[in-house]
C-alpha positions, 0 to 999 in steps of 0.5 A: 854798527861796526864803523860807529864803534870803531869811529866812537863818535861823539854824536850818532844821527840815525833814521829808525828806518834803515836798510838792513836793520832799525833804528832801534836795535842800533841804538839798543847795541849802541848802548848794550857797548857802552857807547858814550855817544849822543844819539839823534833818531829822525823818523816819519813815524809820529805814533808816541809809542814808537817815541817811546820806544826809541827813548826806552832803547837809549835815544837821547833826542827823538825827532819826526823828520817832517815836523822837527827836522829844523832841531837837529841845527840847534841841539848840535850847535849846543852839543858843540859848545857843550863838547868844547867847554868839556874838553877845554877844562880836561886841557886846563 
């Protein structure tokens, strides 16, 4: 969490499971910062409650891991464009 925010990404790619933590306090202390990131959660839970959990804590695309994995290349494809024509009309 410490490198995210000192890093302030513009996209965050992050399991729901991890080591030391979970996804979702990640992502809810990613948001209670103000974080202006974008965040991607992949997980190998399918139940629509844990889907539902990640969005009310602040995910922006939630994605099963065995079934949408294949996503992640095109939503960052549209966040690459989406980014550059933002930054090319702050520059003009």
């Amino acid at each position: 969490l410490e490198e995210i925010t000192a890093l302030r990404p513009d996209v965050v790619i992050l399991d729901s499971d991890m080591v030391d933590t979970n996804g979702f306090d990640v992502v809810r202390s990613l948001r209670n910062a103000s974080m202006p990131c974008t965040i991607i959660m992949i997980s190998d839970h399918t139940n629509p409650c844990i889907r539902q959990t990640a969005i009310s804590a602040g995910v922006d695309f939630f994605l099963d891991k065995f079934f949408e994995s294949q996503k992640i290349g095109p939503i960052l494809e549209t966040l690459v464009r989406l980014l550059s024509n933002s930054e090319e009309e702050v520059t003009h």
